[in-house]
Structure formats: C-alpha cells, structure tokens
N, C-alpha and C positions, 0 to 999 in steps of 0.2 A: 417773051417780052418782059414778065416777069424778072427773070432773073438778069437782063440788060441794066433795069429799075434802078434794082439793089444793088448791081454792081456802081452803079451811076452816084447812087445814093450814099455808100462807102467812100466812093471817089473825091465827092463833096464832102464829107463828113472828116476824112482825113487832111485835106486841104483848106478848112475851117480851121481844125484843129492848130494844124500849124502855124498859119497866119495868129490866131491867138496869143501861140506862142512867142511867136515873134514880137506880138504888142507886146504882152507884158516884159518879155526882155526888154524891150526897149525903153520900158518907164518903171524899170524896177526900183527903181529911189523914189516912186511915190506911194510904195506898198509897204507901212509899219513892219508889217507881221507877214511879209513875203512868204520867206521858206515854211512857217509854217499852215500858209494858204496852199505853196505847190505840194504838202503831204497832204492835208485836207481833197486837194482834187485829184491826186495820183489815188487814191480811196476813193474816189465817185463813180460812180457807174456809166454816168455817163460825158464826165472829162476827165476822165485818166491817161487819156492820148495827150492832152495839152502839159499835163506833167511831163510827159517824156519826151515830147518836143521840148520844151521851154529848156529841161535839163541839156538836151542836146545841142542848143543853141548855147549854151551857156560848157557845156562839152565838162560839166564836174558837177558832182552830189558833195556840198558842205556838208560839215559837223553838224550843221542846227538838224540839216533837212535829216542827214541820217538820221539822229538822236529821235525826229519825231517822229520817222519810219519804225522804229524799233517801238518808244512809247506810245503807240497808236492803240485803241484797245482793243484788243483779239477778237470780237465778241460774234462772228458771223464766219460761216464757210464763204463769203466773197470775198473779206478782210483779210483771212488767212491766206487764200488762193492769191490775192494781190501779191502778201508779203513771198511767198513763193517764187512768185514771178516779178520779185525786184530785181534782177539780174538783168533784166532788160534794162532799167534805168541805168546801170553801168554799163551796159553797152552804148547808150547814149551817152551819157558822162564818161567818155574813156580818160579824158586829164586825173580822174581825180584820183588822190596818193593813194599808194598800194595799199597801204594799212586801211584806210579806211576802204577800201576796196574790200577786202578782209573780213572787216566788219559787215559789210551789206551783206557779205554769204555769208554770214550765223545767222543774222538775222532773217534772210529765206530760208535756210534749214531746220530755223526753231520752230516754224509754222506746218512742218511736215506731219508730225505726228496730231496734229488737228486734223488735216486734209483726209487722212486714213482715219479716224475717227468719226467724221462727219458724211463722208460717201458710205463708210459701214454701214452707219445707223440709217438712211435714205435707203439706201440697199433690203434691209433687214424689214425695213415700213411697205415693201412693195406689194408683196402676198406671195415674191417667186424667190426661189434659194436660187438666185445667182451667183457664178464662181467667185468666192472671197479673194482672189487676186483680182480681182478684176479695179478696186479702190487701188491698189500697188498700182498699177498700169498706168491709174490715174495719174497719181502723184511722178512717178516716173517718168511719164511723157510732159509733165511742167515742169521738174527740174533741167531736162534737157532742153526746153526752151528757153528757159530763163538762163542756165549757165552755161553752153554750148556756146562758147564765143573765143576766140585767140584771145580779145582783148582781155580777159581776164584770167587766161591760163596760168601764169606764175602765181598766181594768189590761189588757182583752186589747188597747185599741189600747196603749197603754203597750207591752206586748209588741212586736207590730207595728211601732210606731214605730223600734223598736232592731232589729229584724230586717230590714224593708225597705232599710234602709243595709247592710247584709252582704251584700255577691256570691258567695255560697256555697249549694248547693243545700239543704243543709240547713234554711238560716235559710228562703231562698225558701218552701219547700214547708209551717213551720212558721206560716207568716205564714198562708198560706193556707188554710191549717186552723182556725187561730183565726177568721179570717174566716169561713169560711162557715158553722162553730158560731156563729157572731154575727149573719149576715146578715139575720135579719128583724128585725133591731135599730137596725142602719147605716141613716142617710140615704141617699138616691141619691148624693147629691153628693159625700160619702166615696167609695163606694161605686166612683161614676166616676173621681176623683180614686185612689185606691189603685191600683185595677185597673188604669189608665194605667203607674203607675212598678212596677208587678208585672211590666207584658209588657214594661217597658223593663228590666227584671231578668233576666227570661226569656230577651230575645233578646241580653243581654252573654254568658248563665252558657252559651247556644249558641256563642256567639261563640270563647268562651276554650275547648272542646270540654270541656266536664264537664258533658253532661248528654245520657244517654240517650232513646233514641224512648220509653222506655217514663216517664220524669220527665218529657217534656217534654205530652207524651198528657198523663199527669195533672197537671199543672201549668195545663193549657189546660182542659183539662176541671174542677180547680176553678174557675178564672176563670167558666167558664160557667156554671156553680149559683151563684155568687156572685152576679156581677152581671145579671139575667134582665131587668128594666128599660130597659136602653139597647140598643136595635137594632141602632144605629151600631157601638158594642163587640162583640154577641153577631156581628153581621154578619165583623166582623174577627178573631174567634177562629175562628168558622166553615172561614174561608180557610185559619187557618192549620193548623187541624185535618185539613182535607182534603189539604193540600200533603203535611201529613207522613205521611198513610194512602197517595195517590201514591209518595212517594218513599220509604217502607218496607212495601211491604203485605206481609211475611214477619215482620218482628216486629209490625205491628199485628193481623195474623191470630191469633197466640199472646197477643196481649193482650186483645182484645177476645172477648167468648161467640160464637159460633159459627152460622151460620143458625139461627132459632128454628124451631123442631118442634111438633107436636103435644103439648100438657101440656108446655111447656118447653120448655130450650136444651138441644141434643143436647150431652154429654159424650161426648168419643173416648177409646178407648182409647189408651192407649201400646201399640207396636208395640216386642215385645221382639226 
C-alpha cells in the first residue's frame, strides 16, 4: 500500500509540476526578472522539476538563464550535483543553439571535481573505509544521466574534440565522461580512433607525473566501458590495468571493494 502512495504521490507531484509550468509559460511577460527566477527554482529542492518543464515548454535555455546557471554560487553538494545534472535541461531545451549547448556542458563538467570532493569527505566521516571509487561511480553515474542524450551528441564531441588536445588531467578525465554518457551512440571507429589518442594522453599526463594510481585506475577503467567492442584495445587496457594493481596493490586495495561476502562487499571498519 505503501509503495502504491508514493507512487501516487510522484504521480501528482510531477503533474503539478508541469501544469506550473505551463502557467508560467503562459504569463511569462508578467515576470520582470523571469529567467533569473527559472535558475533560482531549477536550484530548489523542491521545484526544480518546474524549471525543466517550463524550459521544455519553451523547448531552449537563453543566454540570461545560462549565464545565471553558471553564476549561481557553488556553495553546497546539492548546487553542484544540480549543475551536474543540467544536461537534462538541454534535453528539455532541445531548440536551443549548439554553441550555447556547449556552454551548458562546461558548466556541468566544472562542477565535477566538487562532487568527488564532497562524497570523499562524507565517506571519510563515516567511521568505515569504504572503497574510494565508490565517490567515481557516483559522479559517473550523473554524468551519464545528465548527458546521455542524441539530442546533444554533436556538441559533446565538440566538447571532446577541444578537451582531447589539453594535457591536463582534468580535460582528460572530462572527455572521458562525456564519452561513455555517449557510448552507445559513437561508431566503433570513433570509438577506436578516440580511445587510441586518450591512452596516448594517458600515458604523456603519467609521463609528466600528474597523475595518481587512483586517476589513472579510473581513467583505464572508463576506456574500458567505453570501448567493449575492440579486443585488441580492451586486451591492452587489461595489461595496463593489472601492471598498476602489481606495482601499487596498497592503494589499489583502498580503491577497489574488498572480497565479496555473502549478501555483499564486506565494509571494514576504521580502526581508531
């Protein structure tokens, strides 16, 4: 009964939402300071669905509203997780121009290294050493939500395209995000062709020493969701995957979940 409720309860809550939306579409000339009221509620916690109705009724994200999606201030892991997950408002807004299409995905990728920042430190407060990938997974599984969409595919290689020329871990790791939210999209032959000048990225951004066992783990490990197709590739990520379990199994031990158990991966205690 419960769970019919809440289903009920949703039901209503998203049908609310929209209706909303539609009002204010429909008396948006009596709203001064409109679009910077739909960034205001797309940040609420509890009418952030009416933002992305209203956008979707209106089928484009203007300049103001971007500008004030970006300007908004960083200052909480829900703010950041929103900006993350603006990708969905261009899927609502599918009208609106490429470039600024463009613009929404930096400004969800800028909010990345918050998200791993902020599920670390919750992580770290618990009292149990839980696998440090486990904050990765996190962020990983909202980028693919948020970018995982046709309607934005030309813009996320666009993206890519300008990231993959940066020797910097940041761009690296953002590329690869975009990609694998895209991956059942990409041709093989992108897909081969990318992944090649990725691990050739990889192995400079090791070379210049800016890049941890734990970036380079998941750096290898997206390549390998990524591209699942080509043998040849998953064969050569493989090798290097296990070289670096070899030559750090102290930090691959804190990164990866721990012997599986019965019902689950055992969580250790910290030892005060």
């Amino acid at each position: 009964g419960r769970k019919i409720f809440l289903k009920i309860q949703k039901d209503h809550r998203s049908f609310l939402d929209f209706f909303i939306g539609m009002r204010i579409s429909e008396r948006r000339t009596e709203y001064p300071k409109l679009n910077q009221d739909i960034v205001n509620i797309y940040f609420s916690d509890i009418w952030s669905d009416v933002a992305f109705f209203y956008i979707g009724i209106q089928r484009e994200l203007n300049k103001e509203m971007i500008q004030g999606l970006e300007e908004y201030k960083s200052d909480t892991f829900e703010v950041n997780l929103s900006k993350v997950l603006i990708g969905r408002l261009l899927q609502a807004g599918w009208h609106t121009p490429s470039e600024d299409k463009i613009k929404v995905i930096e400004i969800g990728l800028g909010s990345i290294d918050n998200i791993r920042k902020y599920v670390d430190k919750d992580i770290s407060g618990t009292g149990m050493i839980v696998p440090a990938i486990f904050s990765d997974f996190f962020y990983m599984s909202a980028v693919e939500y948020s970018f995982g969409s046709r309607t934005i595919l030309n813009e996320t290689r666009k993206v890519c395209d300008i990231l993959e020329n940066k020797v910097d871990l940041q761009s690296f790791r953002n590329c690869l995000l975009l990609l694998l939210a895209q991956r059942s999209r990409l041709p093989l032959d992108e897909k081969d062709k990318r992944t090649q000048r990725l691990l050739d990225g990889l192995a400079k951004l090791e070379l210049k020493g800016n890049l941890s066992v734990r970036d380079k783990f998941i750096g290898l490990f997206l390549l390998e969701q990524i591209n699942t197709e080509n043998k040849e590739v998953l064969k050569s990520i493989k090798r290097k995957l296990i070289r670096t379990q070899k030559l750090f199994p102290d930090e691959m031990k804190m990164l990866l979940p721990p012997p599986k158990v019965k019902g689950g991966f055992k969580i250790r205690n910290k030892k005060v």
